[in-house]
ZADO-1210 file (C-alpha; in nm, 4 decimals, padded with zeros to 6 digits):
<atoms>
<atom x="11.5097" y="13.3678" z="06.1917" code="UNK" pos="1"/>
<atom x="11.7626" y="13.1000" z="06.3418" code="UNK" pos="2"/>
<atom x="11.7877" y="12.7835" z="06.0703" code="UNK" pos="3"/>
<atom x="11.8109" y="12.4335" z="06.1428" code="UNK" pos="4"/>
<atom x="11.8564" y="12.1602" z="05.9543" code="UNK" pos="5"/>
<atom x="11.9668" y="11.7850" z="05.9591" code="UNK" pos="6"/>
<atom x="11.8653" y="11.3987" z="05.9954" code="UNK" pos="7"/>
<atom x="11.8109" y="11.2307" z="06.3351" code="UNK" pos="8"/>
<atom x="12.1244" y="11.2069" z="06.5483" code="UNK" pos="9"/>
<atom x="12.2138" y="10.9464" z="06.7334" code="UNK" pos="10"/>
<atom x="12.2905" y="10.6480" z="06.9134" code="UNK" pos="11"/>
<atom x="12.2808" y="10.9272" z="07.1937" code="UNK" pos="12"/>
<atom x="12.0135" y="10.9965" z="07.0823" code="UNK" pos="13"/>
<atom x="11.7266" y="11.1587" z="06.9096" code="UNK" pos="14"/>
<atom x="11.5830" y="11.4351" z="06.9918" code="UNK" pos="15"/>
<atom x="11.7373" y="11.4522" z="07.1009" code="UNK" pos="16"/>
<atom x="11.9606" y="11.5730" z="06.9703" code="UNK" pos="17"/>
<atom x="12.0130" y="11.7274" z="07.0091" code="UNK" pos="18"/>
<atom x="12.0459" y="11.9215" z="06.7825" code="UNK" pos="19"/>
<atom x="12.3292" y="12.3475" z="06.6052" code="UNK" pos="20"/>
<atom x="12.2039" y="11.7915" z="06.9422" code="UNK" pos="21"/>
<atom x="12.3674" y="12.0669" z="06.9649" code="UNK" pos="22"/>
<atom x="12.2420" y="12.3144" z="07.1818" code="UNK" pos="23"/>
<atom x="12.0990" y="12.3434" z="06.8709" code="UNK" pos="24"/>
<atom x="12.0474" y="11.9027" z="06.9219" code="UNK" pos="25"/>
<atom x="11.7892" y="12.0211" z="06.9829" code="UNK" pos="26"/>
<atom x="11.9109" y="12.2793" z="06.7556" code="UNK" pos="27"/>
<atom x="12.0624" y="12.0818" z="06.4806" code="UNK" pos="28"/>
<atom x="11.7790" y="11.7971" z="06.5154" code="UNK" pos="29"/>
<atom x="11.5510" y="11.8174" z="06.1811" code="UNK" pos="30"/>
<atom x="11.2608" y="11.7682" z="06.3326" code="UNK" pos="31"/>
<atom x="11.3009" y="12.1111" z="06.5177" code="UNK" pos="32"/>
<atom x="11.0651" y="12.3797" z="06.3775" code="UNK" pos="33"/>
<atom x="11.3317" y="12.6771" z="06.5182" code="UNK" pos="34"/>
<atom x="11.4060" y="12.7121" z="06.1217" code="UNK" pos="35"/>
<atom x="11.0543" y="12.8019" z="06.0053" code="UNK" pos="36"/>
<atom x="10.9190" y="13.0078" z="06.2352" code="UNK" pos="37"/>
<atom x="10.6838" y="13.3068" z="06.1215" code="UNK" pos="38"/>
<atom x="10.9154" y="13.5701" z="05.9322" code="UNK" pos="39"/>
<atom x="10.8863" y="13.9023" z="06.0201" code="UNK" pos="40"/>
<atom x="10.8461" y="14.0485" z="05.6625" code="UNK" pos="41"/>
<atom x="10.7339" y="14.0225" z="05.3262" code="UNK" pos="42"/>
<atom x="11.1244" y="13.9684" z="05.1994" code="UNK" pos="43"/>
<atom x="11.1819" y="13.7121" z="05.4425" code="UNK" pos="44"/>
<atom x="10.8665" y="13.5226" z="05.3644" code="UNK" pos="45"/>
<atom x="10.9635" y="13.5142" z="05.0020" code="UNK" pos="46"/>
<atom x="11.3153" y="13.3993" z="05.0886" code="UNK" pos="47"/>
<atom x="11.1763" y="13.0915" z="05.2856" code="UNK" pos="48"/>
<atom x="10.9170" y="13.0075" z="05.0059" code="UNK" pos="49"/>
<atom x="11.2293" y="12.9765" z="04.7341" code="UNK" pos="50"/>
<atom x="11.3893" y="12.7726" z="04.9410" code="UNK" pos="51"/>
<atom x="11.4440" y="12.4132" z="04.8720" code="UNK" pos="52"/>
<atom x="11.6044" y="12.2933" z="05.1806" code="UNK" pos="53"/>
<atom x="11.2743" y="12.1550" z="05.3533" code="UNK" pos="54"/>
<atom x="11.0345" y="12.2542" z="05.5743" code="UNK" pos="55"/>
<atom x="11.0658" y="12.1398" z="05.9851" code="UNK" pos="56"/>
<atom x="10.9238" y="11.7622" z="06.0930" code="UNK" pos="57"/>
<atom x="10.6650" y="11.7263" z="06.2696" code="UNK" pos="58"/>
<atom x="10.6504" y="11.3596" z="06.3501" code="UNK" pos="59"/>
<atom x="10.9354" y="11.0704" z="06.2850" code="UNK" pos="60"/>
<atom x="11.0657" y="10.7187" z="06.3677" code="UNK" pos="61"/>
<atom x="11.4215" y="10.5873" z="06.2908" code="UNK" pos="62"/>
<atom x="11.6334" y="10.3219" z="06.3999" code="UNK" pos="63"/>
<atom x="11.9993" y="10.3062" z="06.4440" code="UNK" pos="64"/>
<atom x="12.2596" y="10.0738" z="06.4403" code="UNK" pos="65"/>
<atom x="12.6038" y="10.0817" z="06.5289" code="UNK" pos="66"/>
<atom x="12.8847" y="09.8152" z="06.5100" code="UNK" pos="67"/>
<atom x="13.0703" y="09.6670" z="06.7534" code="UNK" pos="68"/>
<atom x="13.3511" y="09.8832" z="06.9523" code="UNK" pos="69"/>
<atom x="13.6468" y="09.7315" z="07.1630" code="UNK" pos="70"/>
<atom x="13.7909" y="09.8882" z="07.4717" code="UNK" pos="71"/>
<atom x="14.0790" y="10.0864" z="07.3865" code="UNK" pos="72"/>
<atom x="14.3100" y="09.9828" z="07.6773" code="UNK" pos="73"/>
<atom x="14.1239" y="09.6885" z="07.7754" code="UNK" pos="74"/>
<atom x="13.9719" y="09.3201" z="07.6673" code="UNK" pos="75"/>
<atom x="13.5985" y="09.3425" z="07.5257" code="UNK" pos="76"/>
<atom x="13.3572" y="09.5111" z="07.3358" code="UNK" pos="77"/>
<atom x="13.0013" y="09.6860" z="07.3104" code="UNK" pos="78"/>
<atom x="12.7308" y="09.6688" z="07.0420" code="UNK" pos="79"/>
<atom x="12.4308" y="09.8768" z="07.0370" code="UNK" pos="80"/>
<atom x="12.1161" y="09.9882" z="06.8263" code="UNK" pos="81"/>
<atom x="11.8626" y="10.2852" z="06.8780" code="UNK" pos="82"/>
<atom x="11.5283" y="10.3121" z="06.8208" code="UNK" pos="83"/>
<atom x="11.2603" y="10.5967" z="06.8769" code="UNK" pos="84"/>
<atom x="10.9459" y="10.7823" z="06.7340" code="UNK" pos="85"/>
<atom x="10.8386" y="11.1457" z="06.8343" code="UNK" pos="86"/>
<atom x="10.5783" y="11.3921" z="06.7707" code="UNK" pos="87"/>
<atom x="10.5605" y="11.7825" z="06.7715" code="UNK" pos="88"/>
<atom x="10.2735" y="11.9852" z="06.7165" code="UNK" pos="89"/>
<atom x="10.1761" y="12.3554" z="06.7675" code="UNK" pos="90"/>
<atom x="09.9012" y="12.4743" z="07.0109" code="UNK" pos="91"/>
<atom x="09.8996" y="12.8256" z="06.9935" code="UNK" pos="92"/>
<atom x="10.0341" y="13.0294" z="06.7414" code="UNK" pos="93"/>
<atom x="10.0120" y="13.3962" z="06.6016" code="UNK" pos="94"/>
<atom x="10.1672" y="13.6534" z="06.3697" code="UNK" pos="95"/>
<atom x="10.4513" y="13.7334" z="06.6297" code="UNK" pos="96"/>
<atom x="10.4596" y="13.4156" z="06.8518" code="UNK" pos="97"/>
<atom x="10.4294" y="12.9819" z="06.8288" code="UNK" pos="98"/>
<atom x="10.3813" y="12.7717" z="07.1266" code="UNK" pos="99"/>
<atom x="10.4280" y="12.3810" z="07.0342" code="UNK" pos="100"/>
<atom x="10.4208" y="12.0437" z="07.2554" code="UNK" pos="101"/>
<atom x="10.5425" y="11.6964" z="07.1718" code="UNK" pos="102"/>
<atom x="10.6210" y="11.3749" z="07.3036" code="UNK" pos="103"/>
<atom x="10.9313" y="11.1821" z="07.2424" code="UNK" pos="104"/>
<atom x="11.0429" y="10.8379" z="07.3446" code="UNK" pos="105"/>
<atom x="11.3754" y="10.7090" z="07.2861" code="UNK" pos="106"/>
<atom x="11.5287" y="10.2421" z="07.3382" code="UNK" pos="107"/>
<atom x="11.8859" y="10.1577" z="07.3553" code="UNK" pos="108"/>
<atom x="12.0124" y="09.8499" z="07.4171" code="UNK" pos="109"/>
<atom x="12.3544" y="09.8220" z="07.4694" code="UNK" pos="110"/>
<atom x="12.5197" y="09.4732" z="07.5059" code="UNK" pos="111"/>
<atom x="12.8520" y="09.3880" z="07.6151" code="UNK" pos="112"/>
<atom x="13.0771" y="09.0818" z="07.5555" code="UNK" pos="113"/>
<atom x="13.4006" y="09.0405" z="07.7912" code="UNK" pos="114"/>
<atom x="13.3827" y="09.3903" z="07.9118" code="UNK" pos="115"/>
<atom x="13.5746" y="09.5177" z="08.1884" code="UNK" pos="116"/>
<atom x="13.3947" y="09.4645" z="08.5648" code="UNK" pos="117"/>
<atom x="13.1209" y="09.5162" z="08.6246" code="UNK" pos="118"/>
<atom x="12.9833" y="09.5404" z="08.2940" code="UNK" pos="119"/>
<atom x="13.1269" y="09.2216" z="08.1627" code="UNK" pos="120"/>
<atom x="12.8546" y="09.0206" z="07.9683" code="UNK" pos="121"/>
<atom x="12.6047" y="09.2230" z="08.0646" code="UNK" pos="122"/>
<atom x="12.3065" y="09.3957" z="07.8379" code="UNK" pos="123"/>
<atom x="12.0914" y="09.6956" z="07.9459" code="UNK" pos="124"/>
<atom x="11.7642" y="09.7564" z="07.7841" code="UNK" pos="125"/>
<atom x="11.7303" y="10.1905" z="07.8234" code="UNK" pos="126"/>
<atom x="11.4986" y="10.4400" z="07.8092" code="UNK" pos="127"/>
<atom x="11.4401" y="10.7839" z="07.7264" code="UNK" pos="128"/>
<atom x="11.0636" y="10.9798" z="07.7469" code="UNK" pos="129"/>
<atom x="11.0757" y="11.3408" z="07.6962" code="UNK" pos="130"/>
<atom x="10.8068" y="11.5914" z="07.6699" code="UNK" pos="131"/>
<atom x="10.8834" y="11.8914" z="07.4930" code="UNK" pos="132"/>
<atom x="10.7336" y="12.2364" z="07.4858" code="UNK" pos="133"/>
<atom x="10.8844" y="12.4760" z="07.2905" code="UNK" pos="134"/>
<atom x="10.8246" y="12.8858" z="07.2773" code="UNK" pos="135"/>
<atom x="10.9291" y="13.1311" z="06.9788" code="UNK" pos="136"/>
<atom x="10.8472" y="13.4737" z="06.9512" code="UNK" pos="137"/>
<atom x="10.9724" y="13.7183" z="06.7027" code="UNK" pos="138"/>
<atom x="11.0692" y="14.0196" z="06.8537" code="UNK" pos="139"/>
<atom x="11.1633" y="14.2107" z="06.5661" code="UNK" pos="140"/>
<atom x="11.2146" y="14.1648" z="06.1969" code="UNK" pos="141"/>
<atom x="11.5680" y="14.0711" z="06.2927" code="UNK" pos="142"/>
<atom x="11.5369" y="13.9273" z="06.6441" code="UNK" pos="143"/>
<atom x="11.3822" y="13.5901" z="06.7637" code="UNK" pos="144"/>
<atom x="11.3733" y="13.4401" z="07.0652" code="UNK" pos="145"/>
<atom x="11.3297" y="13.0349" z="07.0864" code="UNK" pos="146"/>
<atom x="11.2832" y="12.8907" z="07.4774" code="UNK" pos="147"/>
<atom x="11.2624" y="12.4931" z="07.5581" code="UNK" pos="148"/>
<atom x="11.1113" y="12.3317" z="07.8671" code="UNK" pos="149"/>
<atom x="11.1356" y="11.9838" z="07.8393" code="UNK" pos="150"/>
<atom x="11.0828" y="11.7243" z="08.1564" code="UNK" pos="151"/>
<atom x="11.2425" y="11.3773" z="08.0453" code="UNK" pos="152"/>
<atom x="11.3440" y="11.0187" z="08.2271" code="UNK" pos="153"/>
<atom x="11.6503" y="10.8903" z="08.1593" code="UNK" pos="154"/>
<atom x="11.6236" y="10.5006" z="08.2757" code="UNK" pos="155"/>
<atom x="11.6260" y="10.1035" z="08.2848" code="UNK" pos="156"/>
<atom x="11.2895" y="10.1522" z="08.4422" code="UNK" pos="157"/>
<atom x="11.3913" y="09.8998" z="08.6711" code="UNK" pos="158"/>
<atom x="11.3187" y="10.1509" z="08.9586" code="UNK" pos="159"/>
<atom x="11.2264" y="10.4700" z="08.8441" code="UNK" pos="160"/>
<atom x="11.2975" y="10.7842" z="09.1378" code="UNK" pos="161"/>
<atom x="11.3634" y="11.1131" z="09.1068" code="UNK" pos="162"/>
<atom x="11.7263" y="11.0719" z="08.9741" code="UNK" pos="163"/>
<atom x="11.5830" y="10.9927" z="08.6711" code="UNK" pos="164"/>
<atom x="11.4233" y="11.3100" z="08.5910" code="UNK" pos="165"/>
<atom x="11.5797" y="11.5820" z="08.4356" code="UNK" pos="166"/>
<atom x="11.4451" y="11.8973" z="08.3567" code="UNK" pos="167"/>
<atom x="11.6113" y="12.0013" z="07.9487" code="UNK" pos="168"/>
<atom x="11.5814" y="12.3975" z="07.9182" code="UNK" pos="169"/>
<atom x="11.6898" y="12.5813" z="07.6665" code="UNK" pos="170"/>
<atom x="11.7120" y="12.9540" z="07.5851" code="UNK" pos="171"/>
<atom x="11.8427" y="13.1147" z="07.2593" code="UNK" pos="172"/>
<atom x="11.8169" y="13.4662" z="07.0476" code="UNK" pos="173"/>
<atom x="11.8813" y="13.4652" z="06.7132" code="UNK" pos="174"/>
<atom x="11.9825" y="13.7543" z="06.4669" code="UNK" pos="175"/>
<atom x="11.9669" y="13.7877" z="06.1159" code="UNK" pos="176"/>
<atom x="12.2941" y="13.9353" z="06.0605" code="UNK" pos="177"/>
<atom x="12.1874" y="14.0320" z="05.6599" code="UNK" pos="178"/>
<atom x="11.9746" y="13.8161" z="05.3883" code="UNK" pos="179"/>
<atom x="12.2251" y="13.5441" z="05.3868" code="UNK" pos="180"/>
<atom x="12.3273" y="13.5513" z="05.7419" code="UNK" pos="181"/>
<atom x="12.2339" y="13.4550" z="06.1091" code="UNK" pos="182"/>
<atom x="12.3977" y="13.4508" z="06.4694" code="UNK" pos="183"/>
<atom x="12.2407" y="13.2951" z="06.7516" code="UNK" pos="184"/>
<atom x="12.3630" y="13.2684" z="07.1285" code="UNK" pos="185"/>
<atom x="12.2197" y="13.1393" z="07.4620" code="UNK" pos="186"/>
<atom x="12.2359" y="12.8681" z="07.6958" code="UNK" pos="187"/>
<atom x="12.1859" y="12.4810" z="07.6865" code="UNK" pos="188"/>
<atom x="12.1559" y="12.2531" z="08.0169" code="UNK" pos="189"/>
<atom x="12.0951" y="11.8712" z="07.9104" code="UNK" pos="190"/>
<atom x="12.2536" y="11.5288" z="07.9637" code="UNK" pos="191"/>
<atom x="12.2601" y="11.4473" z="07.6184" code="UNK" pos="192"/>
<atom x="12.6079" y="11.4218" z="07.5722" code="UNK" pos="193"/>
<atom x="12.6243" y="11.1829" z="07.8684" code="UNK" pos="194"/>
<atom x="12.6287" y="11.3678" z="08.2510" code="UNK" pos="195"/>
<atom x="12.4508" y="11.6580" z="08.2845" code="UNK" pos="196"/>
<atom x="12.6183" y="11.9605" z="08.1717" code="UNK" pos="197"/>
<atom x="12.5373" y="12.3074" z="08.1030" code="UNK" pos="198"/>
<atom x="12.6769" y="12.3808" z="07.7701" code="UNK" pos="199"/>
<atom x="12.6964" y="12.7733" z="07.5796" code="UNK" pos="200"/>
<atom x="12.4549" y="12.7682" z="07.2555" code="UNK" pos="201"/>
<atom x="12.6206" y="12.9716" z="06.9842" code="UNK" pos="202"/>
<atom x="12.6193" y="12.9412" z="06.6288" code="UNK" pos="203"/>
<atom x="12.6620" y="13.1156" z="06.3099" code="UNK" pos="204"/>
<atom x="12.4550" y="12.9883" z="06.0245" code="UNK" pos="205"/>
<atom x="12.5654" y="13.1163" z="05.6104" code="UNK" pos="206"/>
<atom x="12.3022" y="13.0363" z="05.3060" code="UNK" pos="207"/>
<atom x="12.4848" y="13.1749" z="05.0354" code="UNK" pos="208"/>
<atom x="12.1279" y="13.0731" z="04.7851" code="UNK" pos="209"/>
<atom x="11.8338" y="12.8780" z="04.8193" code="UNK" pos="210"/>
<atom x="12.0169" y="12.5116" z="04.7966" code="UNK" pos="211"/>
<atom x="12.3270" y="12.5617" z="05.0069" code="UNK" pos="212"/>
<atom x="12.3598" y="12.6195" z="05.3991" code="UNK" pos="213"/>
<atom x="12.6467" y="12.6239" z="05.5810" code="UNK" pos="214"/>
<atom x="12.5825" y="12.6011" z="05.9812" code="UNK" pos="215"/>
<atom x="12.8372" y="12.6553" z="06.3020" code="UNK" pos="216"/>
<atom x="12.6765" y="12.5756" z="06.5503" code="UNK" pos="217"/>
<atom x="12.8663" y="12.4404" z="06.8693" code="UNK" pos="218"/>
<atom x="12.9367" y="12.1878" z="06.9202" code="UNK" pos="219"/>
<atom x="12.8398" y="12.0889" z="06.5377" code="UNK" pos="220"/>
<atom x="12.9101" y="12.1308" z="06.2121" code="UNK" pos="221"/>
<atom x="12.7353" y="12.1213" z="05.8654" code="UNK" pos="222"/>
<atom x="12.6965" y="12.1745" z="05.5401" code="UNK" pos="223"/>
<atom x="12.3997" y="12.0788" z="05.3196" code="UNK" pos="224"/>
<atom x="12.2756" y="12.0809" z="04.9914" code="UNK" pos="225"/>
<atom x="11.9366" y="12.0460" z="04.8158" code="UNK" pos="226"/>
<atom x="11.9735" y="11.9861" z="04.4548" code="UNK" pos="227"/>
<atom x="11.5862" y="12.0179" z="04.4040" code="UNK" pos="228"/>
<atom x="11.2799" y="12.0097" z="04.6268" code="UNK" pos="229"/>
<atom x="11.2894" y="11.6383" z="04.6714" code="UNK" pos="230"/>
<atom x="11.6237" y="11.5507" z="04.7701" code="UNK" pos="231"/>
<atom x="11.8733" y="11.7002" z="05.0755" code="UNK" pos="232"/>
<atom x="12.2106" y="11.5907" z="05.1481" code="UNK" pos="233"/>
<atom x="12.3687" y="11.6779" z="05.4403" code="UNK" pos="234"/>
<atom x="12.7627" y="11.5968" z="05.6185" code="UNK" pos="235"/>
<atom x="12.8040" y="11.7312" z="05.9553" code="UNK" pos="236"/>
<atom x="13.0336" y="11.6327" z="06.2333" code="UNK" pos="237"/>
<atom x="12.8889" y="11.6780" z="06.6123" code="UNK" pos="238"/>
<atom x="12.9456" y="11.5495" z="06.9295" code="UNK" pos="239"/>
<atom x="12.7030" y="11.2787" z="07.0530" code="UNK" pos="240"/>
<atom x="12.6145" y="11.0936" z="07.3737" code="UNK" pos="241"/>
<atom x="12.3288" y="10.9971" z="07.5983" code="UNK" pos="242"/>
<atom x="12.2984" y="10.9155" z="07.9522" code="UNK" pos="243"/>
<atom x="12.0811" y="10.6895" z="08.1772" code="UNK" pos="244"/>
<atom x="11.9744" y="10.6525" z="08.5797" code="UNK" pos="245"/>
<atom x="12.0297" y="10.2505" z="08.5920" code="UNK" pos="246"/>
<atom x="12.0425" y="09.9596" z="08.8639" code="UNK" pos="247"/>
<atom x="12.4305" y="09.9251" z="09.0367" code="UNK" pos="248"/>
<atom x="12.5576" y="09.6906" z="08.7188" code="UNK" pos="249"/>
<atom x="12.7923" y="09.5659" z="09.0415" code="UNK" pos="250"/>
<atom x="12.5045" y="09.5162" z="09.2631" code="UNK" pos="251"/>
<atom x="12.5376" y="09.8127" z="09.5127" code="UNK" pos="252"/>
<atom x="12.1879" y="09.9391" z="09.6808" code="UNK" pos="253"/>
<atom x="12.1787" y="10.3001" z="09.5126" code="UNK" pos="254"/>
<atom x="12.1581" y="10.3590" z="09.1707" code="UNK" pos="255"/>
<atom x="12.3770" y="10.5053" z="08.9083" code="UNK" pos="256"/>
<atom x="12.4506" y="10.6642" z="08.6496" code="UNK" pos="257"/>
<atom x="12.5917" y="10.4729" z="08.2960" code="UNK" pos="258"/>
<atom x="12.6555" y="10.7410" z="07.9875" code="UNK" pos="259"/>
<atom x="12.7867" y="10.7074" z="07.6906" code="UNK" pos="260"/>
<atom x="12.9810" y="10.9731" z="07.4772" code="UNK" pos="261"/>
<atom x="13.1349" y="10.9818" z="07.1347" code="UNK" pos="262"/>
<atom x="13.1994" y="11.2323" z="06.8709" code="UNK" pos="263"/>
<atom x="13.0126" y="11.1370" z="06.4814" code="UNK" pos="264"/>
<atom x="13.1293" y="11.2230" z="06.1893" code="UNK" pos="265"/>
<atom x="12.8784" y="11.1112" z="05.8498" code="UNK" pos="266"/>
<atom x="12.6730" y="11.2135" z="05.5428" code="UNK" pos="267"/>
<atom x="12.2911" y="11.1764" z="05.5830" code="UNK" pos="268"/>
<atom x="12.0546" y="11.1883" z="05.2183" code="UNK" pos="269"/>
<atom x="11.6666" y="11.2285" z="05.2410" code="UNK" pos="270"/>
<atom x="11.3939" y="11.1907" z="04.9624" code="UNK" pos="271"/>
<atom x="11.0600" y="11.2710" z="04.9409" code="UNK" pos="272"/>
<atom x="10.8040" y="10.9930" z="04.9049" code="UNK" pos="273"/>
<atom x="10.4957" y="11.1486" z="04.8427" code="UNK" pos="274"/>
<atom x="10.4084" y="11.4820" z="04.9933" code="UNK" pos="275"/>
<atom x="10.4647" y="11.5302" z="05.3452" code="UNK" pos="276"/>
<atom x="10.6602" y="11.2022" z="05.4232" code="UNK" pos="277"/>
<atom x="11.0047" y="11.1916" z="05.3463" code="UNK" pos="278"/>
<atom x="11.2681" y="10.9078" z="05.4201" code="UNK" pos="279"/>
<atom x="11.5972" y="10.9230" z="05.5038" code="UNK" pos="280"/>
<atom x="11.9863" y="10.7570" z="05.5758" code="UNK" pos="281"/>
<atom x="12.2640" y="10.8326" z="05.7837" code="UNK" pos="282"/>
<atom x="12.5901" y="10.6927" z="05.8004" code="UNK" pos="283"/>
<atom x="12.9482" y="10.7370" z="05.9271" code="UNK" pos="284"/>
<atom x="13.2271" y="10.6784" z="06.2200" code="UNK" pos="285"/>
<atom x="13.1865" y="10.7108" z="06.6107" code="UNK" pos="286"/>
<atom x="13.5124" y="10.8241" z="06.7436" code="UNK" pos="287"/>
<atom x="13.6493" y="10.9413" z="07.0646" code="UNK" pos="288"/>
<atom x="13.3544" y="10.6628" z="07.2364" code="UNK" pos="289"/>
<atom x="13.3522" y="10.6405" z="07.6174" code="UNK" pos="290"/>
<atom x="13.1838" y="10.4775" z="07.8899" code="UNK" pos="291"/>
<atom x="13.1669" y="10.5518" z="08.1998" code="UNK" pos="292"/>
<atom x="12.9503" y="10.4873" z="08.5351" code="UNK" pos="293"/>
<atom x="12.8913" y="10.7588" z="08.7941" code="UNK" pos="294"/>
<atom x="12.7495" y="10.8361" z="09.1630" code="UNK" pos="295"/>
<atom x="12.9017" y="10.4226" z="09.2413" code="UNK" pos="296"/>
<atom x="13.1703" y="10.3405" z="09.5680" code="UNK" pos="297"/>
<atom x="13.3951" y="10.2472" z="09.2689" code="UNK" pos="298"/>
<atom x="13.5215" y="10.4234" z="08.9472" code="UNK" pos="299"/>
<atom x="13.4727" y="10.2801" z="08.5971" code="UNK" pos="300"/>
<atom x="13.5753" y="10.5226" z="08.2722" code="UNK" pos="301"/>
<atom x="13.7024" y="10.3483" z="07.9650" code="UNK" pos="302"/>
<atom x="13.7313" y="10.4420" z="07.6362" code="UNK" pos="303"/>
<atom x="13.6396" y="10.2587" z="07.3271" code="UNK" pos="304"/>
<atom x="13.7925" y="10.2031" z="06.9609" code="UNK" pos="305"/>
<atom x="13.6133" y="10.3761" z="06.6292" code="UNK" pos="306"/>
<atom x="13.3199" y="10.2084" z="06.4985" code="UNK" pos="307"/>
<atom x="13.0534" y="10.2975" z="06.1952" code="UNK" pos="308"/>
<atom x="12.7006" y="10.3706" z="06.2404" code="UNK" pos="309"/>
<atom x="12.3695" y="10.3462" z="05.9942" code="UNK" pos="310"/>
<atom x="12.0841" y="10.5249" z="06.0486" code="UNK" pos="311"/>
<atom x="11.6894" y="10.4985" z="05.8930" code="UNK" pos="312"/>
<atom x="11.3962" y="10.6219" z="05.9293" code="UNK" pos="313"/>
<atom x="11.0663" y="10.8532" z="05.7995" code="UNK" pos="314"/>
<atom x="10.9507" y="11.2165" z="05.8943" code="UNK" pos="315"/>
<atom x="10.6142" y="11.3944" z="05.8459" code="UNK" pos="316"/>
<atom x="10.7555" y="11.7486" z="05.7204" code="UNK" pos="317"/>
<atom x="10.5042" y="12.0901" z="05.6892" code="UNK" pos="318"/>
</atoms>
């Protein structure tokens, strides 16, 4: 049984994610139900029923806020905030095997003051739509198998085309290594660490009792802790980032491509309201921030100086 656990990333976004963003990201992201699937024995159902870390979300909203960052090497700055909401829901499931679907929408806005050309003053209002489906099957009483197809557009919506479309897949196995202990390894293909990428998904994952976890899971890191069934605190370093299909910023015909990468580093707390809901905080740095524009007649990659983040929101959690 692969575990995941952990708040809503980022200014790169949600899911995304995102979650081990990372290819856990999706695998890291604590609305992914990965962690929770059916156990394959009596011993392992028991184990998951002492637990206190909690149960997968099923539904969520946050926003996010980050302060301003100058240009490294350059004159200006950019401020942004994050916003989204997403759903996730099963529609099949059995003993052995849980098919879900979801919906998840993602706003940026990113606004820049003196920036290098072309950005300059300019502010971009960006979108992200994804819709998830995700497979797991338990194979054995050690081996799982997780698979992700999810169709998303990345865009200002100015003039949406094919280039805006991506197509987020996922495949993983997981093994539990011994009571305490799990490996996972496959393969993760997703712009949400800005371009495109395909990225290995590996991770090892340690819960030495019912409170603590310890995950590994490239390219993120994380410890948590659940003092009682109403409170989880969680710091975990990942790598962040989004990208978006946008209108030439200098005015060329064609469109391109603006992302965004950064590296976070923070400590996230969540509470229980009243049953199901729960409500939670993030906060922390953004370091190693770029920018960068691709698929224009000109070049434009700049990097940008530290700056803290705060993140909010609620989850639905079964």
């Amino acid at each position: 049984m692969l575990y995941s656990i952990s708040s809503r990333t980022p200014i790169n976004g949600s899911l995304l994610f995102s979650a081990f963003l990372f290819a856990f990201g999706f695998i890291v992201q604590a609305g992914d139900p990965i962690a929770y699937s059916n156990d394959g024995g009596d011993g392992d159902k028991l184990r998951t029923e002492e637990r206190f870390i909690p149960r997968y979300a099923v539904a969520g909203g946050y926003i996010s806020w980050a302060s301003d960052a100058d240009f490294s090497s350059a004159i200006g700055s950019l401020s942004q905030w994050e916003t989204g909401v997403r759903t996730n829901v099963p529609v099949f499931e059995t003993d052995k095997i849980r098919l879900t679907a979801g919906i998840q929408y993602r706003y940026n806005q990113l606004n820049f003051t003196g920036a290098p050309a072309p950005l300059a003053n300019m502010d971009f209002d960006l979108h992200r739509l994804d819709v998830p489906f995700n497979f797991w099957a338990d194979l054995n009483s050690r081996w799982k198998l997780w698979i992700r197809l999810q169709p998303g557009w990345y865009s200002d919506f100015d003039n949406v085309g094919s280039d805006d479309f991506i197509l987020t897949t996922l495949a993983l196995l997981s093994y539990q290594w011994n009571e305490k202990a799990r490996i996972a390894f496959g393969g993760y293909y997703s712009r949400d660490l800005g371009e495109p990428r395909l990225l290995p998904a590996v991770g090892f994952i340690f819960e030495p009792d019912p409170q603590w976890s310890i995950a590994l899971t490239f390219p993120r890191a994380e410890v948590a802790y659940a003092p009682n069934r109403d409170w989880f605190i969680a710091g975990r370093v990942f790598l962040s980032g989004a990208g978006w299909n946008i209108t030439d910023p200098a005015g060329g015909s064609n469109d391109v491509d603006l992302d965004y990468k950064s590296m976070r580093i923070g400590l996230g707390v969540e509470r229980r309201l009243s049953g199901a809901l729960w409500a939670y905080v993030d906060g922390g740095a953004q370091m190693g921030q770029e920018i960068s524009i691709e698929g224009a007649p000109y070049v434009f990659e700049r990097d940008l100086d530290t700056s803290v983040f705060v993140t909010g929101g609620v989850k639905l959690r079964f």
